[in-house]
C-alpha positions as CSV (number, residue, x, y, z in Angstrom):
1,X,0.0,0.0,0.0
2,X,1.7,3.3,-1.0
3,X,0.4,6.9,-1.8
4,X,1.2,8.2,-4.6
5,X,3.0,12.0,-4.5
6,X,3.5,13.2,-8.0
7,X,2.2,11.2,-11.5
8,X,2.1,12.2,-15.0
9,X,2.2,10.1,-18.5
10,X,6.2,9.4,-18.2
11,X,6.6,8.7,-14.3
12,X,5.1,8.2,-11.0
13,X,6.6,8.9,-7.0
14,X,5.0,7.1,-4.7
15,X,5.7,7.0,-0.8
16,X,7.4,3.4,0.2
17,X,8.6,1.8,3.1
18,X,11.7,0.8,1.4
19,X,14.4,1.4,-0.6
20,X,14.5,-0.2,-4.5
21,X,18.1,-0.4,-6.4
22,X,18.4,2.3,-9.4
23,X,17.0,0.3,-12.5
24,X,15.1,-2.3,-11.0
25,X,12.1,-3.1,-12.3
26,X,9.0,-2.7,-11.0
27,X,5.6,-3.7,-11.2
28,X,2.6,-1.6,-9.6
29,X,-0.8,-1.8,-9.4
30,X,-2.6,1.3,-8.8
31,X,-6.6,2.1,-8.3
32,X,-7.5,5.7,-8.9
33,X,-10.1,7.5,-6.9
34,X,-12.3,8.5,-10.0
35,X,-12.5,5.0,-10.3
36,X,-12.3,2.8,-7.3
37,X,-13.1,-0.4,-8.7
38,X,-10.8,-0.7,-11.5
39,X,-7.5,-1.6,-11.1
40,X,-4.4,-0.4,-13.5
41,X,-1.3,-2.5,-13.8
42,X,1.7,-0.7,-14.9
43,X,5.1,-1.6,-15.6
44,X,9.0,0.7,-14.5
45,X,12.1,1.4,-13.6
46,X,13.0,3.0,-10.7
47,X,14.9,6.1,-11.5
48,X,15.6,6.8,-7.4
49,X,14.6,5.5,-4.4
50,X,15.5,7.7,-1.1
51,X,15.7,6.0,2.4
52,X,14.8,9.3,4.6
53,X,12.2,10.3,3.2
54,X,10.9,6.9,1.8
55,X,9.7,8.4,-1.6
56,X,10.6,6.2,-4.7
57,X,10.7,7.8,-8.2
58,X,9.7,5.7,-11.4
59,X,9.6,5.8,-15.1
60,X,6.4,4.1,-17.0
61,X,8.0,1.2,-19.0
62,X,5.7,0.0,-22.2
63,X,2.7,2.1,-21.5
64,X,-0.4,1.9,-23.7
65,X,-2.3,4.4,-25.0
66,X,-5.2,2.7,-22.7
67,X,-2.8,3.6,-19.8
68,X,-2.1,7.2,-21.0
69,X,-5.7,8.5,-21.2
70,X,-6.5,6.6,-17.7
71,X,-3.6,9.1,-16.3
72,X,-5.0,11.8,-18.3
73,X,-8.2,11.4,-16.9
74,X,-7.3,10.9,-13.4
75,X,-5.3,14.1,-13.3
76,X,-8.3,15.8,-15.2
77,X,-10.8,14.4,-12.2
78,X,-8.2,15.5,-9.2
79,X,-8.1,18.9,-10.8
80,X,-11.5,19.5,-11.3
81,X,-12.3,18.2,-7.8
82,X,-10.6,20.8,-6.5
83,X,-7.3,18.7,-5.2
84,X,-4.8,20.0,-7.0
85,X,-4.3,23.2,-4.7
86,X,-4.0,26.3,-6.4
């Protein structure tokens, strides 16, 4: 279980409780909000993973276009429900 800190079509940081190599691969399943009963899978490579502050930063590996307009839409939906600050 992990919360997710930043996202966009190329990348994703997400909050762990611990530390992956540089360039492992990683698999993770994640179930947006504007759509809790569908689950995504999506395939990367962590770019950096930081012990202190537990945050992990990876890079989409082989994404569809499927899997680009379902990030598109969630950051669309957490926008427009006001969660994006501003």
């Amino acid at each position: 279980m992990t919360a997710i800190k930043d996202l966009n079509e190329t990348g994703i940081c997400i909050t762990t409780n611990i530390c992956f190599a540089a360039g492992e691969a990683i698999y993770l399943r994640i179930q947006f909000p504007s759509k809790p009963f569908q689950w995504l899978e999506f395939k990367g490579r962590v770019i950096e993973s930081k012990a202190g502050g537990l945050l992990t930063r990876v890079e989409f590996t082989d994404l569809s276009e499927y899997h680009k307009a379902s990030i598109q839409e969630y950051i669309k939906w957490f926008l427009s429900a006001g969660k994006g600050g501003g």
